[in-house]
C-alpha angles and dihedrals in degrees: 000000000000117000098254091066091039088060091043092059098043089050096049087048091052086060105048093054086054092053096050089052085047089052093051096051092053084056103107111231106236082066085059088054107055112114083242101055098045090053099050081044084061101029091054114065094041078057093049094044088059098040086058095042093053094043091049091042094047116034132061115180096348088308129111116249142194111200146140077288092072096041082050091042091051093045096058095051084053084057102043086047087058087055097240124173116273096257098051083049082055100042090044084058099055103038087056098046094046081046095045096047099042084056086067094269 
């Protein structure tokens, strides 16, 4: 890819963020405050955030993979079900992945 048509995308993707903040704003708000809406609003990230943790956790080059990253990934929901403080979810998650993976994993 040539810089011209780096600078093109990144242009074209500059506005079209614009436009999608543009787009939020001309929502009237009583749209924003039906019971509906503003459960999808809260519902939504929590879903995107673990659509991108199991596709980065399972899949290496468009395949499906089971890794240290698995084994890291399950012991942090271990973690998170004994109700642990965020950084001992996180820390869980990583001794088991370093361990996982120097086993051979």
């Amino acid at each position: 890819m040539n810089g011209t048509a780096v600078w093109i995308a990144v242009g074209l993707t500059a506005v079209g963020c614009y436009l999608l903040k543009l787009g939020g704003l001309l929502v009237p708000a009583h749209t924003l405050e039906r019971p509906l809406v503003r459960r999808l609003a809260a519902l939504l990230p929590v879903a995107l955030l673990a659509a991108l943790t199991a596709q980065q956790t399972f899949s290496a080059d468009g395949a499906l993979v089971l890794d240290a990253r698995g084994a890291g990934l399950a012991a942090a929901a271990l973690a998170l079900l004994l109700r642990a403080p965020f950084l001992v979810v996180v820390a869980s998650a990583v001794v088991v992945t370093a361990g996982v993976r120097a086993l051979g994993g």
